[in-house]
Residue, then its C-alpha position, 0 to 999 in steps of 0.5 A: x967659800x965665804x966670798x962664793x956665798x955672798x957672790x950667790x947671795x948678791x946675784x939672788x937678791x938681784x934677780x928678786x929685786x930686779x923683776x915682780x909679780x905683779x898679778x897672776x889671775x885665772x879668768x872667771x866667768x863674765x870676769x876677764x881681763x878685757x884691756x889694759x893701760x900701762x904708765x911708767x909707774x902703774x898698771x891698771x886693768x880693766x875687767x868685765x865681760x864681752x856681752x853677746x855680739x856687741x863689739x863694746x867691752x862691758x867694764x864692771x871693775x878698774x883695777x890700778x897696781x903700782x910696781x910693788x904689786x899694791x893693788x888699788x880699786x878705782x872703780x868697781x860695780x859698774x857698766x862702763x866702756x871707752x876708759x881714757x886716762x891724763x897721762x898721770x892716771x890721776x883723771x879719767x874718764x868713762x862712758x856708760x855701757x852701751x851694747x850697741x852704741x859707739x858712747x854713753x854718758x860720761x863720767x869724770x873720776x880725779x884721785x878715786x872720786x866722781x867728780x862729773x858727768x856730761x852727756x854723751x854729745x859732749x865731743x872728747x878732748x885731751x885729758x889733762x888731771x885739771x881739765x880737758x885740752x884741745x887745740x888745731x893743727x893748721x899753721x898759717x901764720x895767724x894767731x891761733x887758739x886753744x880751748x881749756x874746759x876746766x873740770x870739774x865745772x866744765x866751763x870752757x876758755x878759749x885763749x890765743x897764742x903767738x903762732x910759731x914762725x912760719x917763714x922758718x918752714x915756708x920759704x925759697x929754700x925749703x921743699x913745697x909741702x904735701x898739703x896745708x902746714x901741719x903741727x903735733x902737739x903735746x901736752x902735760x899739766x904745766x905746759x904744752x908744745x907744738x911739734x913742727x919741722x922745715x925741710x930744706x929743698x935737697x932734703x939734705x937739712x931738717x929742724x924740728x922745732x918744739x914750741x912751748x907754752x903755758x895755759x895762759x897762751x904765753x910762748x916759754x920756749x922754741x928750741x929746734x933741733x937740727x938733723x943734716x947728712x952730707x950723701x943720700x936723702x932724708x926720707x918719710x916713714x911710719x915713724x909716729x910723727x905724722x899722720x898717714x890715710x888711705x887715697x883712692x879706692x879698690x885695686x888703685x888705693x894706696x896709703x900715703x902720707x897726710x903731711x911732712x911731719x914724718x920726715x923723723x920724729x923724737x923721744x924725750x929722756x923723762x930724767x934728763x930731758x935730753x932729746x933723740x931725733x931719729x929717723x931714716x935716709x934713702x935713695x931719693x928726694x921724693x915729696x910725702x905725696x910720693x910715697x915711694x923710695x928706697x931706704x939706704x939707713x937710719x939715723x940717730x941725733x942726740x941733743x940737750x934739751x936746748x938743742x946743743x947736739x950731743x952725738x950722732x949717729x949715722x949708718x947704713x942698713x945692708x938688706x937687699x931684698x927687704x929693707x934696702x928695696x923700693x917699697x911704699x914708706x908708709x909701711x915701713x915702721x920706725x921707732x925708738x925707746x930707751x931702755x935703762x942706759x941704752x938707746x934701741x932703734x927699730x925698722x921693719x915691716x909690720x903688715x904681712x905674714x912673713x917678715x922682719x925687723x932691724x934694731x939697733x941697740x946704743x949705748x949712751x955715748x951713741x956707740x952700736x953695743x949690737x944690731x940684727x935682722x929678726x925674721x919672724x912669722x905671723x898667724x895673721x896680718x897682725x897689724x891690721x887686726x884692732x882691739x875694736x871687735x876682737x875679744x881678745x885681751x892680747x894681740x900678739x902674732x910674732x914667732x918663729x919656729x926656732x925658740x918661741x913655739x907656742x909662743x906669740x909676741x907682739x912687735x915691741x916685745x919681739x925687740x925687747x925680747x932680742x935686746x934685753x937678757x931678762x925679758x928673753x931669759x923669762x919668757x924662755x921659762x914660760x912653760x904652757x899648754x896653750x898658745x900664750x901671748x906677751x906684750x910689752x910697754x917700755x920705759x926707761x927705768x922699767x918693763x911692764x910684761x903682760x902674758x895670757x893665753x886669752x882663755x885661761x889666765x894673765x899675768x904681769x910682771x913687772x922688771x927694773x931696767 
């Protein structure tokens, strides 16, 4: 009996530790939740107004919690809009509110306290905790630059830096690419690192390449990280590593790919820094350009962050009729998060009315733990709908009839929802009279799910992978 109590007690400390309440609030007049920005270790709320038709959010407070739900004010009496954050939440930045103007003056806040303002023709660029970043994306061969404006004086530098290998990309082995070569780039306080990718001629072979620096201009690092399958082809899709634009107009416009950089893309585990490169295979070799193909699979590769393969892993998607049917790629959404000690994929079409996803759930050694088809119904073309205009706090639009009625999901969180037991088993519970919504934001060691009817309350809670 004894051991019977302490197994209850244990499963109920548990599930108390394991998921929190973060905020649970009604709307009040001219005081709605107008847009949220979740990091892995806070969540900050903006809360204001909608003003008459303007499509701008009139901000009056910003509101930051920390996964303990302590409440912290960072701004309040104001009229502000178009808030950008550093990647740490220390250094934002606000514009004044303006009812029918795209920006205002801006404002730069670090740590709680105003530091700066500029006029609204200042040209916005990354935002580091120290300073603003911005840097091109055309490789060809020559040294490049950067630009740093430190903060608060804004004074600005431009530097060079040694330009990563272009013969590595551009040779008689490789492809011919779409256009000009292209990089991404990423940036944190210390360092930052341009994302580039050669792709042999066969499309059988691809290395993305991760260049570092630091804010000097000197090269840290360049590791690549190579992906090669033996059948089929590496294909392009929607997967964030590049960049897509409309082509054409009217009847004949299509979507197509901007440049190479979709071939795959990567996440970086924050603890380990291992990397995953994932991405799919198909039927054809088929340039950006030309956008069509038939996907056949998807591929997952793990490496250390030297670029010393870990595993891989390579398996075919059986779905004829949606999946494995000849359609524009660039409609085909990619992506991959870690959730706790598991890898999860997804492909699926976002942007009609009635569709579905693949996801694949691994486990740390690259092993399938499980994988299915989510079909699910949207009330709207759910992915062309954008907050600009809207005045709604959640954009949610997935369901289905058999278990979420009166329920609305957006794509991330109709994953997690069939891939992690608590989120499902929570969102079950939800018991409302209006349609609710639910978003998600995920990272390694934790969920942060956001619900609303988006007329009479939001919530947020907050749950330990």
């Amino acid at each position: 009996m004894k051991k019977l109590i302490l197994a209850i007690l244990l499963m109920a400390s548990f599930y108390c530790t394991s998921q929190t309440v973060i905020v649970d609030e009604k709307f009040q007049k001219d005081d709605v939740p107008l847009a949220y920005i979740s990091l892995s270790n806070k969540f900050i709320v903006q809360k204001g107004k909608h003003d008459g038709v303007s499509r701008n959010r009139e901000v009056h407070e910003l509101l930051s919690y920390d996964s303990k739900a302590v409440k912290t004010k960072l701004l309040e009496n104001v009229k502000v809009m178009n808030i950008r954050f550093s990647p740490s939440g220390n250094t934002f930045k606000t514009d004044e509110f303006e009812k029918m103007s795209f920006s205002g003056d801006h404002k730069y806040y670090k740590n709680g306290k105003k530091i700066a303002d500029l006029p609204k023709t200042n040209k916005f660029s990354l935002i580091l905790d120290d300073f603003l970043f911005n840097i091109g994306n055309k490789l060809d061969g020559n040294d490049l630059s950067f630009t740093i404006t430190d903060l608060p004086s804004f004074k600005t530098h431009t530097k060079k830096y040694e330009s990563p290998g272009l013969d590595r990309i551009v040779n008689e082995n490789n492809v011919e690419y779409a256009r000009d070569v292209v990089t991404s780039s990423r940036a944190s306080n210390d360092y930052f690192e341009l994302i580039s990718k050669s792709i042999s001629k066969d499309y059988k072979t691809t290395t993305l390449f991760r260049t570092r620096y630091n804010y000097d201009g000197k090269k840290i690092s360049d590791i690549g990280y190579k992906i090669d399958i033996k059948e089929d082809f590496l294909i392009y899709s929607n997967n964030g590593g590049g960049e897509t634009e409309k082509k054409g107009s009217g009847d004949t416009a299509k979507r197509i790919f901007s440049d190479d950089l979709s071939i795959n893309n990567f996440k970086v585990d924050p603890i380990t820094n291992e990397v995953y490169v994932y991405g799919l295979y198909g039927k054809r070799a088929e340039k950006s350009n030309d956008n069509s193909n038939t996907p056949l699979g998807y591929y997952v590769f793990k490496f250390k962050e030297d670029g010393t393969k870990i595993w891989e892993v390579i398996n075919a998607i059986d779905d004829k009729g949606d999946f494995t049917d000849n359609q524009n790629m660039t409609y085909l959404y990619v992506d991959l998060f870690l959730m706790g000690e598991s890898v999860v994929f997804s492909a699926g079409a976002k942007e009609s009315l009635d569709d579905y996803i693949h996801y694949i759930k691994l486990n740390s050694n690259g092993k399938v733990d499980s994988s299915s088809k989510i079909t699910f119904k949207s009330e709207s073309s759910a992915y062309n709908i954008s907050s600009y205009g809207d005045k709604k706090f959640l954009h949610a639009n997935l369901t289905n009839k058999e278990d979420l009625k009166n329920k609305n999901l957006d794509y991330k969180t109709i994953i997690v929802y069939n891939t992690n037991q608590k989120i499902k088993e929570y969102i079950k519970t939800v018991n409302n009279k209006n349609k609710t919504s639910f978003c998600t934001t995920v990272y390694k060691e934790s969920i942060w799910l956001v619900e609303s009817d988006n007329e009479t309350y939001y919530k947020v809670t907050y749950f330990e992978n």
